[in-house]
mmCIF file as gemmi writes it, N, C-alpha and C atoms, coordinates in Angstrom:
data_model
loop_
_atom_site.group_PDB
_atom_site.id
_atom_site.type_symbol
_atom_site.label_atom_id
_atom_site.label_alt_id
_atom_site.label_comp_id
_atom_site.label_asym_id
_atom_site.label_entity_id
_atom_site.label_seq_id
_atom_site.pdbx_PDB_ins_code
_atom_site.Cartn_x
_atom_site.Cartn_y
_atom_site.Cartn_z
_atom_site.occupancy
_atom_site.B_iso_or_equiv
_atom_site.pdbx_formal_charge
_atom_site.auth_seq_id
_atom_site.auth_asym_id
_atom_site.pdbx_PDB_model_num
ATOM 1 N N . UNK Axp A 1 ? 61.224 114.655 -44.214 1 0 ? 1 A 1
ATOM 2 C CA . UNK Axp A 1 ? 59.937 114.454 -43.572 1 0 ? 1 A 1
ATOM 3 C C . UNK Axp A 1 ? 59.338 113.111 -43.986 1 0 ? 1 A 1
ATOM 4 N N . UNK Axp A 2 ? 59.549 113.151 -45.369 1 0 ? 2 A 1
ATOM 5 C CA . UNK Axp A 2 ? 58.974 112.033 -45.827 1 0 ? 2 A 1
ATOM 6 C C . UNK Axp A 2 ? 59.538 110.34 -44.938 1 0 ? 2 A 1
ATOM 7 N N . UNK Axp A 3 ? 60.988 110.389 -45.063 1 0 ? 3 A 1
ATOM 8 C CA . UNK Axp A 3 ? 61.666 109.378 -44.609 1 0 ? 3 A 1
ATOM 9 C C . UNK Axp A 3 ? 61.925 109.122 -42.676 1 0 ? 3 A 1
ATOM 10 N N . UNK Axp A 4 ? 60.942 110.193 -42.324 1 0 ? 4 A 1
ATOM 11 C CA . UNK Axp A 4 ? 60.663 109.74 -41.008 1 0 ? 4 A 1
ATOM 12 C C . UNK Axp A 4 ? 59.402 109.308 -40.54 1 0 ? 4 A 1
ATOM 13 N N . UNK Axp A 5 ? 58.268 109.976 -41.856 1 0 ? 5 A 1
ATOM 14 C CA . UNK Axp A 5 ? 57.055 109.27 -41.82 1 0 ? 5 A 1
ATOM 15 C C . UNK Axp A 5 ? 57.265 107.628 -41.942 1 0 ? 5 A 1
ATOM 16 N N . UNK Axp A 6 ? 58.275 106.981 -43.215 1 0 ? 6 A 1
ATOM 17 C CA . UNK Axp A 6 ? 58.229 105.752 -43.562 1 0 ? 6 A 1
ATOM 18 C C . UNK Axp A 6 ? 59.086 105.25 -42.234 1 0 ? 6 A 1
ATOM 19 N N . UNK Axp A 7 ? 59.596 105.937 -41.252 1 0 ? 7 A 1
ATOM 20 C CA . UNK Axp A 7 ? 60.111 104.911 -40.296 1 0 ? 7 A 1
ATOM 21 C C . UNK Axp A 7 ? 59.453 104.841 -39.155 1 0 ? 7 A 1
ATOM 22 N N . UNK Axp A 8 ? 58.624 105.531 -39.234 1 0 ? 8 A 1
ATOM 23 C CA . UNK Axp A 8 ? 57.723 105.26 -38.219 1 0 ? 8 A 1
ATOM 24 C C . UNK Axp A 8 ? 56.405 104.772 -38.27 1 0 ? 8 A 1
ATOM 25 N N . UNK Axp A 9 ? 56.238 104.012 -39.753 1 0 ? 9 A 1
ATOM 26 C CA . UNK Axp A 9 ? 55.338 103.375 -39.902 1 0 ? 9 A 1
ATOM 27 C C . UNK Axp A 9 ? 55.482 101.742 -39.945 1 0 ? 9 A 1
ATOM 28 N N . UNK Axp A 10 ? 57.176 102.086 -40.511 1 0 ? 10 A 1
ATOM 29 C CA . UNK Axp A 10 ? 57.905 100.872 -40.294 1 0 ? 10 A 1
ATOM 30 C C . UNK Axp A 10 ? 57.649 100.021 -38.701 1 0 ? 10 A 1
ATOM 31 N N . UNK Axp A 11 ? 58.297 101.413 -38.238 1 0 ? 11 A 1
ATOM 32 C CA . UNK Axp A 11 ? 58.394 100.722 -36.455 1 0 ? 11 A 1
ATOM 33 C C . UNK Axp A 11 ? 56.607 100.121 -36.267 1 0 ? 11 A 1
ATOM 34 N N . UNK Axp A 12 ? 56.244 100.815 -36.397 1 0 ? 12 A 1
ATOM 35 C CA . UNK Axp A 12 ? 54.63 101.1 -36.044 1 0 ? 12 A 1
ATOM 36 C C . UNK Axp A 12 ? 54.212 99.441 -36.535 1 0 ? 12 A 1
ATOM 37 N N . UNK Axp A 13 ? 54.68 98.758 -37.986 1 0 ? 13 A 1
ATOM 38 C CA . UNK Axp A 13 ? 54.08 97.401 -38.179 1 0 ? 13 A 1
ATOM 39 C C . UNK Axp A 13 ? 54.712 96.355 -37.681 1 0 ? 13 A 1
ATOM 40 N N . UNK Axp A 14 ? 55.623 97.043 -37.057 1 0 ? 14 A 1
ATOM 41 C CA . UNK Axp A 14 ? 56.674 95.503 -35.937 1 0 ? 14 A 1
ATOM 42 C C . UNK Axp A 14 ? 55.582 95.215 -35.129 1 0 ? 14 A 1
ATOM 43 N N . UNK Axp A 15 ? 56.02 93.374 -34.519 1 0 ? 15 A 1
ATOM 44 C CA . UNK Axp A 15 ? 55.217 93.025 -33.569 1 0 ? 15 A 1
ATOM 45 C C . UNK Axp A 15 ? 55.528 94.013 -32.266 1 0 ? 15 A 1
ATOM 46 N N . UNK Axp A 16 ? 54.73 93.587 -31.523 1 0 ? 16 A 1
ATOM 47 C CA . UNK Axp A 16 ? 55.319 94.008 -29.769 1 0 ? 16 A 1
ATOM 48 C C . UNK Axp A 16 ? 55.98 93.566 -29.203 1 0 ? 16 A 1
ATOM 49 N N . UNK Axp A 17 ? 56.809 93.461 -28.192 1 0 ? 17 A 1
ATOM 50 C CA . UNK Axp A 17 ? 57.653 92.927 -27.577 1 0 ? 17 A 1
ATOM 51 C C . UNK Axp A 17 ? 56.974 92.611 -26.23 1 0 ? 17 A 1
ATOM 52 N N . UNK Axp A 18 ? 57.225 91.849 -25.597 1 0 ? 18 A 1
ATOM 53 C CA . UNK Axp A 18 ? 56.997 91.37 -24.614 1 0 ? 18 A 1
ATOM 54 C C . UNK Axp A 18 ? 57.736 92.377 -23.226 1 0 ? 18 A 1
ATOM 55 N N . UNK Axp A 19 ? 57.348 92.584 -22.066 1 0 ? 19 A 1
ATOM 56 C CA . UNK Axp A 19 ? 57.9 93.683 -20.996 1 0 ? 19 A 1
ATOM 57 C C . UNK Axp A 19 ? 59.012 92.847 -20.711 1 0 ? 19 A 1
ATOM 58 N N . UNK Axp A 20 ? 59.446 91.633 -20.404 1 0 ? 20 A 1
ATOM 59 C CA . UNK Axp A 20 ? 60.648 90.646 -20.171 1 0 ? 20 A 1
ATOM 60 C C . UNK Axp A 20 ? 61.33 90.611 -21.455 1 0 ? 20 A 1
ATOM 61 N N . UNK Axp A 21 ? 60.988 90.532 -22.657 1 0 ? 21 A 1
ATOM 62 C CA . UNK Axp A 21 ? 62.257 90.748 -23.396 1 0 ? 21 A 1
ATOM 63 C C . UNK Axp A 21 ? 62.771 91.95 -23.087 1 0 ? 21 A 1
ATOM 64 N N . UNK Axp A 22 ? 61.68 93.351 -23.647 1 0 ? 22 A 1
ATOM 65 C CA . UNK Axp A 22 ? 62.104 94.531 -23.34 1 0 ? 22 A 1
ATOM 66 C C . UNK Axp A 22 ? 63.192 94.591 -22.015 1 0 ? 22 A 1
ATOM 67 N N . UNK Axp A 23 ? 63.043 94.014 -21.198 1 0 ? 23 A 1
ATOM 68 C CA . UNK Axp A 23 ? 64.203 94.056 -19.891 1 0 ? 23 A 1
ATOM 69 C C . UNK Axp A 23 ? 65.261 93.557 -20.336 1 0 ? 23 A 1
ATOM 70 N N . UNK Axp A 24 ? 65.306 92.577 -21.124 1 0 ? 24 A 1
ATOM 71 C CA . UNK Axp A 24 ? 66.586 92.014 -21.198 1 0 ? 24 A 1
ATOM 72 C C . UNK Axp A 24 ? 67.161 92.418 -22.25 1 0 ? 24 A 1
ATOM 73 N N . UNK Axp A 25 ? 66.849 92.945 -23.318 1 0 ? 25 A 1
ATOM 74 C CA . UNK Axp A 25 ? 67.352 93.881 -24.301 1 0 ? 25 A 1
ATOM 75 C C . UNK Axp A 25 ? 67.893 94.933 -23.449 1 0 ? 25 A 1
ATOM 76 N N . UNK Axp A 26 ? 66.808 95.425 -22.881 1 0 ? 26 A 1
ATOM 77 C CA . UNK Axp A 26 ? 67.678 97.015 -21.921 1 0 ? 26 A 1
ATOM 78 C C . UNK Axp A 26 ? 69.066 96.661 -21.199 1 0 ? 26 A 1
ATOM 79 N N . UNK Axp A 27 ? 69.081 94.794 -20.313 1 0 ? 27 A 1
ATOM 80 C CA . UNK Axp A 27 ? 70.313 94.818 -19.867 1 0 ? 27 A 1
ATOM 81 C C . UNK Axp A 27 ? 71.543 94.382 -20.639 1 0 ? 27 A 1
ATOM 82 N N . UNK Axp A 28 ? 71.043 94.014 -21.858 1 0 ? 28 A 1
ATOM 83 C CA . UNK Axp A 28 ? 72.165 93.56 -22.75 1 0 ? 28 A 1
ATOM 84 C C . UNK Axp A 28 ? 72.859 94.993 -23.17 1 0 ? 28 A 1
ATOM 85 N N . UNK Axp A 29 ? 71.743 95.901 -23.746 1 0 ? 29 A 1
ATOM 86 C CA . UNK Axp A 29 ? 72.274 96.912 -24.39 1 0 ? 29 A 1
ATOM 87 C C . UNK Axp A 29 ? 73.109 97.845 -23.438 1 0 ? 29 A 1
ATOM 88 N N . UNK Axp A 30 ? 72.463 98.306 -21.972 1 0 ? 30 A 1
ATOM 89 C CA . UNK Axp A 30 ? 73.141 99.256 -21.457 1 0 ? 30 A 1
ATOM 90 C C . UNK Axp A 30 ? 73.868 98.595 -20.456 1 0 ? 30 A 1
ATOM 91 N N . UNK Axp A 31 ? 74.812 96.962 -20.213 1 0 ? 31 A 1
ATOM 92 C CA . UNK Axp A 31 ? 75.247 96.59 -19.208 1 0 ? 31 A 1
ATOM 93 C C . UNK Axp A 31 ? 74.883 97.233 -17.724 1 0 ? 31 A 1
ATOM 94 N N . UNK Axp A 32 ? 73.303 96.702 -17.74 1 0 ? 32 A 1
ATOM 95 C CA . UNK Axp A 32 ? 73.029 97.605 -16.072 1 0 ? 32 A 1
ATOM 96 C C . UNK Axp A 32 ? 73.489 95.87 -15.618 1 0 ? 32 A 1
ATOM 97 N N . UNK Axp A 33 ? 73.763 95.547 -15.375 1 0 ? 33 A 1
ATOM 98 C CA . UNK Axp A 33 ? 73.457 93.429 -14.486 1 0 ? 33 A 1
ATOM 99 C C . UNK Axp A 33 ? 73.424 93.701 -13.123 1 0 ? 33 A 1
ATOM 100 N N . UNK Axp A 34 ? 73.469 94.702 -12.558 1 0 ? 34 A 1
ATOM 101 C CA . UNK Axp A 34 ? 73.448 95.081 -10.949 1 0 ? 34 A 1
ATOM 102 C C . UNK Axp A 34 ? 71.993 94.942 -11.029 1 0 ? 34 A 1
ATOM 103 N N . UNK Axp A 35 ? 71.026 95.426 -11.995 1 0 ? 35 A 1
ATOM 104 C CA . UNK Axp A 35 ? 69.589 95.548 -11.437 1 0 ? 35 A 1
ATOM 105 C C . UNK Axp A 35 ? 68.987 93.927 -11.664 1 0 ? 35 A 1
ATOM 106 N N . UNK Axp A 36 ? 69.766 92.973 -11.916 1 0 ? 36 A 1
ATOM 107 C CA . UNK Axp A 36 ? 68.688 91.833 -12.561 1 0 ? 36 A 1
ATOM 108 C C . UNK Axp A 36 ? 68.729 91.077 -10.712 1 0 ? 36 A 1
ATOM 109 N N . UNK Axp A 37 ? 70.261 91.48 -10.14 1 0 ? 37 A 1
ATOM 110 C CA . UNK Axp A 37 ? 69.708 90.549 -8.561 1 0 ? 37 A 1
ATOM 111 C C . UNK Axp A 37 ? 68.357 91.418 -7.906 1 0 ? 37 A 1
ATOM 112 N N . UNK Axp A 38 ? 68.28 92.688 -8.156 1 0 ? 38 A 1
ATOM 113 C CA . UNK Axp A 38 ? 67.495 93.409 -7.309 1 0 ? 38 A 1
ATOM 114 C C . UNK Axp A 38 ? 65.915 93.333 -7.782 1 0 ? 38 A 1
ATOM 115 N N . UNK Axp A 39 ? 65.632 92.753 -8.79 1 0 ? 39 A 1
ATOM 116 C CA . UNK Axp A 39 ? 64.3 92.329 -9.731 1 0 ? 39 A 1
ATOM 117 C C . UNK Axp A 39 ? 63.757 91.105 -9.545 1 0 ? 39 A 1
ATOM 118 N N . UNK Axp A 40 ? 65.271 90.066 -8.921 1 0 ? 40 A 1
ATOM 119 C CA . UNK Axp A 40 ? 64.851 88.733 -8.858 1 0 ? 40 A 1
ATOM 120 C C . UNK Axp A 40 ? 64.56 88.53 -7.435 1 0 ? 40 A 1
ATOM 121 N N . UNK Axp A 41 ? 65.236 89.503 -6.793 1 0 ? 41 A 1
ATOM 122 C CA . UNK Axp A 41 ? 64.614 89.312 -5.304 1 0 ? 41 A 1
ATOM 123 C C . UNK Axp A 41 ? 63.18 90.135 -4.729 1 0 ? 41 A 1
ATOM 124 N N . UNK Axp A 42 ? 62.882 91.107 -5.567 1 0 ? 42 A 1
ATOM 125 C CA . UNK Axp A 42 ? 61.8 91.496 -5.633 1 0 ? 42 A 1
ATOM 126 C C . UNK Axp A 42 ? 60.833 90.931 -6.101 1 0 ? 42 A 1
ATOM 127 N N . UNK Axp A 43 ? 60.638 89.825 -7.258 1 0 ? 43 A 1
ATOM 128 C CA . UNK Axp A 43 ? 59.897 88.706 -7.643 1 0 ? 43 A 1
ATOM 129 C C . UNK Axp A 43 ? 59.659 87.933 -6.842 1 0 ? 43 A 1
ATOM 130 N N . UNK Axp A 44 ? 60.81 87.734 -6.19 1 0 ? 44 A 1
ATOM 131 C CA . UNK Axp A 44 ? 60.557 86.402 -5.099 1 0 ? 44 A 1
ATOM 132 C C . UNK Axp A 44 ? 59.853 86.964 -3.806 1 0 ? 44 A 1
ATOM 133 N N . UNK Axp A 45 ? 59.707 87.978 -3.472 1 0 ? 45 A 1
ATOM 134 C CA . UNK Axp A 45 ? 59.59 88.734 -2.432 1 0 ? 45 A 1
ATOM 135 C C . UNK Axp A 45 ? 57.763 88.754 -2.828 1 0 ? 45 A 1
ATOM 136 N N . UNK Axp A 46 ? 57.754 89.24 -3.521 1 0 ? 46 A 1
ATOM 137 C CA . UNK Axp A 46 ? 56.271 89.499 -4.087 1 0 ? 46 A 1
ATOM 138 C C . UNK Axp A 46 ? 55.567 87.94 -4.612 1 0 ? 46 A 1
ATOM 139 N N . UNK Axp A 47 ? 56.385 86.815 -4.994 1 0 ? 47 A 1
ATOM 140 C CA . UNK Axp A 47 ? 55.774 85.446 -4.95 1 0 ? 47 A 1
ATOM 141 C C . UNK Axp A 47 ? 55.433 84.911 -3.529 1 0 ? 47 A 1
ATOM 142 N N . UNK Axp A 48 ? 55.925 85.592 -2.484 1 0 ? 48 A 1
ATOM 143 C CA . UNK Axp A 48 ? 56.122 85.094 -1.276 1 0 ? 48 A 1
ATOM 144 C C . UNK Axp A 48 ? 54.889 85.736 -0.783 1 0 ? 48 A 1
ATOM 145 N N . UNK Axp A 49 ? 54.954 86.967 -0.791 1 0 ? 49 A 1
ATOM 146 C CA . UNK Axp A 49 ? 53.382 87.411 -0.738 1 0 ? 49 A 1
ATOM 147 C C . UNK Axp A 49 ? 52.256 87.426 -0.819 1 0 ? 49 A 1
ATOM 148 N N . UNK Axp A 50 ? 52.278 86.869 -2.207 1 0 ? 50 A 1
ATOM 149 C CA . UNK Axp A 50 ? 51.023 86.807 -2.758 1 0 ? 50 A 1
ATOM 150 C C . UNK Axp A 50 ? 50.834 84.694 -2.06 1 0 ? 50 A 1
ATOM 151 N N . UNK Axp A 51 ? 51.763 84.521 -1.837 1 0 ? 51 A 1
ATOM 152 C CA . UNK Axp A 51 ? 51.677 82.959 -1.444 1 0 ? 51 A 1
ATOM 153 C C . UNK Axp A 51 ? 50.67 83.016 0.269 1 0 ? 51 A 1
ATOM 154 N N . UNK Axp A 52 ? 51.641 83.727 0.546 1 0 ? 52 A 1
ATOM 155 C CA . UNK Axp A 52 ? 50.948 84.334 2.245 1 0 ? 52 A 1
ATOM 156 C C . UNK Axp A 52 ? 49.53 84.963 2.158 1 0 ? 52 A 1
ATOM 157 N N . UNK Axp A 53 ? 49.508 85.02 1.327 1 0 ? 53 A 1
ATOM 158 C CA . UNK Axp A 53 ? 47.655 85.521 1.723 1 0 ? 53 A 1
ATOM 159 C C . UNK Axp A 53 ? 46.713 84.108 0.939 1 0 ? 53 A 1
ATOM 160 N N . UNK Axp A 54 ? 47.193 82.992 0.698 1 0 ? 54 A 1
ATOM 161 C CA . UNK Axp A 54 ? 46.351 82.157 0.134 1 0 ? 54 A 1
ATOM 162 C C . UNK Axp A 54 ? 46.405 80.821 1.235 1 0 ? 54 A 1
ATOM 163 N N . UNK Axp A 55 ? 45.764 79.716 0.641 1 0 ? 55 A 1
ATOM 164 C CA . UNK Axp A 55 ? 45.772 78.867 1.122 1 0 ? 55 A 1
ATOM 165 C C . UNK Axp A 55 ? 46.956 77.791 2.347 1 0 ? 55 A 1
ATOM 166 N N . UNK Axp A 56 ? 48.307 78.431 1.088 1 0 ? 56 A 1
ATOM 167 C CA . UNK Axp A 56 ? 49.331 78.072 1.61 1 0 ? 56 A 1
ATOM 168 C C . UNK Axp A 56 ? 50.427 78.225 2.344 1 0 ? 56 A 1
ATOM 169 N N . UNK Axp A 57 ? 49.656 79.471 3.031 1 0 ? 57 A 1
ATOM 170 C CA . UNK Axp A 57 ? 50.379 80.824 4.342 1 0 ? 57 A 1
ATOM 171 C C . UNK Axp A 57 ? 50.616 79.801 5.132 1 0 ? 57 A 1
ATOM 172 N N . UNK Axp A 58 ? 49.888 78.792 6.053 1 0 ? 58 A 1
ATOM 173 C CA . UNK Axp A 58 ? 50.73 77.803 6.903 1 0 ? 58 A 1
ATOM 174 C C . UNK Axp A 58 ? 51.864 77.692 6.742 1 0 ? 58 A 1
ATOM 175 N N . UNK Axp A 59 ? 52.263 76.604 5.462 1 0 ? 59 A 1
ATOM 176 C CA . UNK Axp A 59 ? 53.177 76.143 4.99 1 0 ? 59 A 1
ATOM 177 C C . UNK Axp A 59 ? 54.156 77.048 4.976 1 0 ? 59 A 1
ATOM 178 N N . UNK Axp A 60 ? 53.91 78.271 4.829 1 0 ? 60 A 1
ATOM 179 C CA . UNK Axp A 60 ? 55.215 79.515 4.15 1 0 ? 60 A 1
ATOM 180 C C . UNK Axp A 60 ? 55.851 79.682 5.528 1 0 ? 60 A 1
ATOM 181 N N . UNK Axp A 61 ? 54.523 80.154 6.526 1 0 ? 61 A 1
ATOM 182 C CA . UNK Axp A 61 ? 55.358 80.682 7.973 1 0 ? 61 A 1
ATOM 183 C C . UNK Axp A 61 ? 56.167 79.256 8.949 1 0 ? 61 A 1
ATOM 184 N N . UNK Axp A 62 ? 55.636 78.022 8.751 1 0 ? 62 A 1
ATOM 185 C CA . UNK Axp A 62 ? 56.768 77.328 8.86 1 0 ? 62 A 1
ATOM 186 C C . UNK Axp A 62 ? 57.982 77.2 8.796 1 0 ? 62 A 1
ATOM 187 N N . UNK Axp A 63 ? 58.302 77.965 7.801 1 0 ? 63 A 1
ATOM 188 C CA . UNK Axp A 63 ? 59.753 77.897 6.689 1 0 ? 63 A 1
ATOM 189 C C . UNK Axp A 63 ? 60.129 78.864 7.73 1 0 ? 63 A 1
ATOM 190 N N . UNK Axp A 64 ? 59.791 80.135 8.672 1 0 ? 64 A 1
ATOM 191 C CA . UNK Axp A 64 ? 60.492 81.156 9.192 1 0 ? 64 A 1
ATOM 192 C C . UNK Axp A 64 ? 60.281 80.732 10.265 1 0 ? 64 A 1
């Protein structure tokens, strides 16, 4: 009991991790690499979006 209190106080005084390391630890550790195209096109998908509702929606629907 004792020696799971001290490891979880241990864990408990680590810094935090950042949600992007946390991802890339997860794909190192469990070889997913199929999900990193499907994250990067969803980033881009959602940069594209958020681009289209601002100033620079002209410019974007040009491109199509």
């Amino acid at each position: 009991m004792n020696d799971s209190k001290n490891d979880f106080e241990r864990q408990a005084s680590k810094a935090q991790t950042s949600i992007v390391r946390e991802f890339i630890d997860f794909l190192l550790h469990n070889k997913k690499w199929w999900l990193l195209p499907i994250f990067i096109v969803l980033g881009l998908f959602g940069i594209l979006l958020v681009f289209g509702s601002t100033g620079a929606a002209p410019f974007i629907y040009t491109l199509f």
